[in-house]
N, C-alpha and C positions, 0 to 999 in steps of 0.2 A: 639801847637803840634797837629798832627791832627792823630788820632788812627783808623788804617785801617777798622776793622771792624766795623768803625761809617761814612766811607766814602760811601757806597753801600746807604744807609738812606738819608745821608746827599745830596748825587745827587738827588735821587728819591724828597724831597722835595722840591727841586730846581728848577725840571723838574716840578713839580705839581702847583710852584709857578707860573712857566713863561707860564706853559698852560692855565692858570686862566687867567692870564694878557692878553693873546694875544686870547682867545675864548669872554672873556666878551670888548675889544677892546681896553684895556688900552693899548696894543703894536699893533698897527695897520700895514696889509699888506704892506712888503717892510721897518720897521722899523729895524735902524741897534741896533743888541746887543751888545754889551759891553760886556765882560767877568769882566773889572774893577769895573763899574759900577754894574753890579750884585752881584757882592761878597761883593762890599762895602755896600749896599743896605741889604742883608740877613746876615750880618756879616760872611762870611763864606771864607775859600780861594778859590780861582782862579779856581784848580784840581774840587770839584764839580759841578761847574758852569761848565767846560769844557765837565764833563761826563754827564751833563745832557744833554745841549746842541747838542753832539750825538745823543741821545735819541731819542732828539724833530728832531731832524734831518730823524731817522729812521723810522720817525710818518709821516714826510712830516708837522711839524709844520714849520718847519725853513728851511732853504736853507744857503750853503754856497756857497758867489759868491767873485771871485778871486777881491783880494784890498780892498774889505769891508769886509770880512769876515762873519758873521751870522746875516740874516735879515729874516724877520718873511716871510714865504709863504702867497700866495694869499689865503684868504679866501671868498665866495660869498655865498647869500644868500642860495642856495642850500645846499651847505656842510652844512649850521647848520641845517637845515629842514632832511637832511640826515640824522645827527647823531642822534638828536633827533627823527626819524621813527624809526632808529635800537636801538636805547634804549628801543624804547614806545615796538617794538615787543617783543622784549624777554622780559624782564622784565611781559610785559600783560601774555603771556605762562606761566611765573614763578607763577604770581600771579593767573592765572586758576588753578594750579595744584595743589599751597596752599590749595585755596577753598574747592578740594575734598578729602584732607588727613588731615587737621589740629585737633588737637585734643583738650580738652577745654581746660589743663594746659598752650599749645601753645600762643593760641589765648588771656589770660589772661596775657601770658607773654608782649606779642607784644604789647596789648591794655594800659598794665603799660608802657610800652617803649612811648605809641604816649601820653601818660598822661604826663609824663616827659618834651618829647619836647614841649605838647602845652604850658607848663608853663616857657620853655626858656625865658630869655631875651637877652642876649650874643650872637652875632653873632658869635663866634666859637662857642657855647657852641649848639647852634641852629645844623650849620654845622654839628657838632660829631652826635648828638643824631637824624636826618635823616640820614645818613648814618647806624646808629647801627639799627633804625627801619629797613630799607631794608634789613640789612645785614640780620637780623632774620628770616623776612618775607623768601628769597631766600635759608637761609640753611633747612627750611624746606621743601622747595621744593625739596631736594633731587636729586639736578642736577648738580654734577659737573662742567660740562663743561659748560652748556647754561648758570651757573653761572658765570664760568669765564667769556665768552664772553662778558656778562654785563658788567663785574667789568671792563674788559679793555676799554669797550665803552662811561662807566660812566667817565672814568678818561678825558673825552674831557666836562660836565659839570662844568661851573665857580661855584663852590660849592657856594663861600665866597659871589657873587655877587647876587644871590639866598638868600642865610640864612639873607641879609643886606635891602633886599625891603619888607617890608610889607606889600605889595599885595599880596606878593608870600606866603608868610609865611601864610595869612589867607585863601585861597585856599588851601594851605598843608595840612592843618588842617580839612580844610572839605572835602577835599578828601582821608584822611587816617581815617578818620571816616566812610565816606561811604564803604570803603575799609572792614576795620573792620566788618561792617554790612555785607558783601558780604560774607565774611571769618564763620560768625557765620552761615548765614542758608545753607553753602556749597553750593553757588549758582555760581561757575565758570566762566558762562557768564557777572555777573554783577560786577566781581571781575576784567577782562581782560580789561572790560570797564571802569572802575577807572582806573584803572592802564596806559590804554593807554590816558587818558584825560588828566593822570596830566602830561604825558612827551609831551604833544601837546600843553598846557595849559604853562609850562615852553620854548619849544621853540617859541610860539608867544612874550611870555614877553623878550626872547633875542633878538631876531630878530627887534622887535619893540625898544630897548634899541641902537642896531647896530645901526640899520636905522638914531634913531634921532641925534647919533652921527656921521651921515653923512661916512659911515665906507664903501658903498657900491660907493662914487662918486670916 
């Protein structure tokens, strides 16, 4: 039985699963989806695989073409180097703006938050606790909207395929440290500049990840 107001969730995971899949290249441009196959895959029925699928539709992730039904959109090296410049932007503004309002309780929060994840070892557990550092960082910047804009721009990030290489994971680290330091002598500029490193520094390691999986021939 499936209980309507766990269906709106239950899409949205769906949709978050198969943009994971198809940005980090596990569903490569022009692959057909399955509706059957996704739902048997997430244990889930047919109906949130269908509404997510819109979704990704609405995103320009997927395309439906007549007798095949839903196959992933073209992706080219560009679009990830795009998405990743508009992430590094705001996100760097977010974290300038930290710099010149945080206050010490803030900053001792956030610094217990990246203590946490350096000690992750769980690839979700990793996953959650970067996201909850950002999330921190960005509410106190006190920015609505340029927050959302992230949050929607962040949603095209393969989180899982991130949190699972440990390359990334130890640049995380030393970049939310220097971060950190940025944050303590309210230095703006040196804050912007982390901040844009690690989203340039995460689209090289996709892109170079694409590339060897031959995604661009």
């Amino acid at each position: 039985m499936v209980i309507p107001s766990e269906r709106p969730q239950l899409s949205e995971e769906v949709a978050a699963t198969l943009r994971g899949r198809i940005m980090s290249g596990d569903l490569r441009p022009g692959a057909r989806i399955r509706l059957e196959e996704v739902a048997a895959q997430l244990g889930v029925s047919i109906t949130p695989v269908r509404e997510a699928l819109l979704t990704l539709r609405g995103e320009d992730m997927v395309e439906l073409e007549p007798r095949k039904g839903y196959v992933v959109s073209p992706l080219s090296k560009q679009d990830v180097l795009d998405v990743f410049q508009l992430q590094g932007d705001i996100a760097a503004e977010l974290a300038g703006r930290v710099a010149e309002r945080i206050t010490g309780p803030q900053l001792a929060e956030i610094t217990l938050k990246n203590k946490a994840l350096a000690r992750a070892k769980r690839t979700d557990e990793i996953e959650r606790l970067e996201f909850e550092f950002h999330r921190a960082i960005n509410l106190i910047a006190d920015a609505r909207k340029l927050s959302w804009f992230l949050h929607t721009a962040t949603r095209y990030t393969p989180a899982r395929f991130y949190a699972a290489d440990p390359g990334w994971r130890a640049g995380m680290v030393e970049d939310h440290e220097a971060l950190l330091v940025a944050f303590g002598s309210a230095d703006g500029a040196a804050a912007r500049t982390v901040m844009t490193r690690h989203f340039t520094d995460g689209a090289q390691l996709l892109v170079k990840h694409l590339d060897d999986l031959g995604l661009w021939e």
